[in-house]
C-alpha positions in Angstrom: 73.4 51.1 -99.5 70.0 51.2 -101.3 68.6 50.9 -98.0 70.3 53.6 -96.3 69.4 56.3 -98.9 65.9 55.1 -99.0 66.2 55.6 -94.7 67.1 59.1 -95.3 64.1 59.9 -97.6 61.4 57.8 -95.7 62.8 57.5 -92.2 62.0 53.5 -92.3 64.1 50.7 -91.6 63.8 46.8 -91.0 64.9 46.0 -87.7 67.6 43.1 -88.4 68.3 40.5 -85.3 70.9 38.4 -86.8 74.1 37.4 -84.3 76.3 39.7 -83.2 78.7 39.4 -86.0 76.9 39.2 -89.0 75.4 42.2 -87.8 78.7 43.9 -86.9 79.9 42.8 -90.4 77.1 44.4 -91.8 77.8 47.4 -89.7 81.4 48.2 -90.7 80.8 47.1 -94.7 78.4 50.1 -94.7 80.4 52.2 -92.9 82.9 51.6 -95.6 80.5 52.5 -98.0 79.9 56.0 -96.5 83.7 56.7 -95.9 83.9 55.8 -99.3 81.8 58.9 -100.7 83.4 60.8 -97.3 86.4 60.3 -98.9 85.6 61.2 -102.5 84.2 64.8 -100.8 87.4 65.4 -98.8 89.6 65.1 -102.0 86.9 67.2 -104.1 87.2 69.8 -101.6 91.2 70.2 -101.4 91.5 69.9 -105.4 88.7 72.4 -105.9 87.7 74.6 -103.2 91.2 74.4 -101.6 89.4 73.0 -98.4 92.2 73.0 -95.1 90.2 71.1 -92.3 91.1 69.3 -89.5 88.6 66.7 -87.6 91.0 66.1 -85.2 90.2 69.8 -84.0 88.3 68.2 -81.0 91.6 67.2 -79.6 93.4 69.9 -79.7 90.6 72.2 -78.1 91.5 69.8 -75.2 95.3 70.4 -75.6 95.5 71.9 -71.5 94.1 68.0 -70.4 96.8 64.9 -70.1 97.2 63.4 -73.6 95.5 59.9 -72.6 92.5 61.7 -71.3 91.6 63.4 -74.4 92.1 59.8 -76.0 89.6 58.7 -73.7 87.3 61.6 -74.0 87.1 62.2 -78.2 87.2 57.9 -79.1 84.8 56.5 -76.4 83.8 59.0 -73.9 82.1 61.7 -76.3 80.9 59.1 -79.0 78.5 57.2 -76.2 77.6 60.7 -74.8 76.4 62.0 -78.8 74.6 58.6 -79.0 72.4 59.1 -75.9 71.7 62.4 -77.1 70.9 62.3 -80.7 69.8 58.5 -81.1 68.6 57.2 -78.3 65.1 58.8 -77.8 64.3 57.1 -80.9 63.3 53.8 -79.7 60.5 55.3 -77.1 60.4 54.1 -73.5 60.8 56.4 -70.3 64.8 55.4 -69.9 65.4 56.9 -73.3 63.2 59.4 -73.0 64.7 61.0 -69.7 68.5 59.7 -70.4 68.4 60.5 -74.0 66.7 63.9 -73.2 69.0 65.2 -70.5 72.0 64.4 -72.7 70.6 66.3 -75.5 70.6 69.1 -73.1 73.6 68.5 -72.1 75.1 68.7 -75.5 73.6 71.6 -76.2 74.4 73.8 -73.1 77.7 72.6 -73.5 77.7 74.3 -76.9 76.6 77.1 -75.4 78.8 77.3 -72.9 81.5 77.5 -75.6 79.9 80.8 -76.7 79.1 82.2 -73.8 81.8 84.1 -71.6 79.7 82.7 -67.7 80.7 79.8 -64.6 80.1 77.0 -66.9 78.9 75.0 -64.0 76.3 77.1 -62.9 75.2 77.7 -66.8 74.7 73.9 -67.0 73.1 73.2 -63.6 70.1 75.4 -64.7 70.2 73.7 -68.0 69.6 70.1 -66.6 67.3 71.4 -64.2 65.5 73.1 -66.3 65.8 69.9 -68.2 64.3 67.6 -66.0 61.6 69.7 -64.8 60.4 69.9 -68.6 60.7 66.4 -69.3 59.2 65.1 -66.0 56.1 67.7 -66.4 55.4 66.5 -69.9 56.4 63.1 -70.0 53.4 61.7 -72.2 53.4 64.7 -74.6 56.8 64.1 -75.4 56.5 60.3 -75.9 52.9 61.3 -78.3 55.4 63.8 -80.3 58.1 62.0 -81.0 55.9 58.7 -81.6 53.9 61.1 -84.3 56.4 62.7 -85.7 59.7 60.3 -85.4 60.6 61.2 -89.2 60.7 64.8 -89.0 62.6 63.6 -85.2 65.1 61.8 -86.8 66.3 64.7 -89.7 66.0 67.4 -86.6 68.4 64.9 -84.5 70.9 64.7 -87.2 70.9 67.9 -88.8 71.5 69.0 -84.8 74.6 66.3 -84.6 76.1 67.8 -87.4 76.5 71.6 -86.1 77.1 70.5 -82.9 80.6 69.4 -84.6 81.1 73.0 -86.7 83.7 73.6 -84.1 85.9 70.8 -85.3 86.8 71.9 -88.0 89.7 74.5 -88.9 87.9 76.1 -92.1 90.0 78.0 -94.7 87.6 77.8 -97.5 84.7 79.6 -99.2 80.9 79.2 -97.9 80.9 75.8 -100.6 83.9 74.6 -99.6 82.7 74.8 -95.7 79.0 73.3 -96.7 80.6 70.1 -98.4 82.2 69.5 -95.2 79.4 69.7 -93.3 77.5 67.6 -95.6 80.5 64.8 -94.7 79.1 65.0 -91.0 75.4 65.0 -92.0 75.7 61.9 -94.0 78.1 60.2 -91.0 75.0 61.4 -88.9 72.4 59.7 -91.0 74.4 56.6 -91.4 74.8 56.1 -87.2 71.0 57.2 -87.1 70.3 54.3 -89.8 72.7 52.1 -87.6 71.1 52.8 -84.3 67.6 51.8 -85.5 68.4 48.9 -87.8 70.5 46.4 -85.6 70.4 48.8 -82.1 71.7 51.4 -80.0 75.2 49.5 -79.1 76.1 49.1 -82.6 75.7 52.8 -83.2 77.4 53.5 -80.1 80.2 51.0 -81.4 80.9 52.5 -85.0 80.5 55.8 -83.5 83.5 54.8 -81.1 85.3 53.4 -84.4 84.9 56.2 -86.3 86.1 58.9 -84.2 89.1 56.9 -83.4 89.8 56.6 -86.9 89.8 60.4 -87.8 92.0 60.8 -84.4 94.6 58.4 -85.4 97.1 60.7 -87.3 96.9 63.1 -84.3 97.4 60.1 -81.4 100.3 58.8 -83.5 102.0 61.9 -83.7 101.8 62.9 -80.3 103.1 59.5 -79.4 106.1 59.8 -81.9 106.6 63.3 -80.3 106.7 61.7 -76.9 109.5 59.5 -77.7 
């Protein structure tokens, strides 16, 4: 845990290449860690700030799709999608740099879309051209940026993540109440960042799959009591 808050304040990490399951081990004791705390501000922010959320939001903005594809979509689907886009550009090479930077765009024009009353399609296919056009144009300066300023990368990365998931929750709750949950997502952010550059990109990708599962569990086993 030391290590992680130090992360967050420096931006450095050692880069651990143990086997699989130590690091995995490793990977899910710190995760309990942070749900730990994640917990501890969920019940501070029912008892006093009277804080009604729901993080399984995400599914039910789905609600017109079949039930198995939003499973699909919110637990493994969306969580490797987030990963290329916020965490992958941050070990530099020109794979990461164009995959990780077209699905950056695509996260955000999808979050503009949601905002903006226009053919969706059309909307995004200017996006990602756009997209690759800028990234393909300025290649090196990008890789020179990002290289030079991969600290001030990785806060701007997370503190991104975490409004990109505003929308999933259902706030009833003063401007404190709604900034200690967003604080929940930052810190979740900063502990997949952490993830992603100590042991790799798959492990991030892995307890970013485990997580949102997790949170969606009392809505999948509800639906699936309701579809008995």
């Amino acid at each position: 845990m030391k290590e992680f808050i130090r992360f967050i304040f420096t931006g450095e990490v050692l880069q651990q290449d143990s086997s699989f399951l130590r690091n995995m081990l490793e990977v899910l004791l710190g995760y309990g860690k942070v749900m730990f705390i994640y917990l501890l501000i969920v019940a501070l922010g029912v008892l006093i700030f009277n804080i009604t959320s729901s993080t399984s939001t995400a599914m039910v903005r789905h609600n017109d799709t079949n039930f198995y594809y939003r499973i699909l979509l919110i637990c493994i689907i969306v969580p490797i999608i987030e990963e290329f886009a916020f965490r992958l550009i941050l070990n530099v090479n020109k794979i990461n740099i164009i995959v990780g930077g077209l699905s950056l765009i695509f996260c955000i024009g999808t979050f503009i879309n949601s905002y903006i009353n226009t053919n969706k399609y059309v909307l995004m296919a200017i996006i990602l051209c756009i997209g690759i056009y800028v990234i393909l144009s300025n290649y090196e300066s990008i890789v020179f940026f990002i290289v030079r300023n991969k600290f001030v990368i990785i806060h701007f990365l997370t503190i991104l993540f975490c409004l990109f998931h505003y929308k999933n929750h259902n706030f009833n709750s003063d401007l404190l109440g709604i900034l200690l949950l967003m604080f929940m997502t930052l810190l979740l952010g900063y502990y997949f960042t952490f993830v992603r550059l100590k042991f790799g990109f798959a492990y991030s990708v892995m307890i970013h799959i485990i997580h949102n599962t997790l949170i969606s569990l009392p809505f999948i086993i509800n639906n699936i009591i309701k579809m008995r």
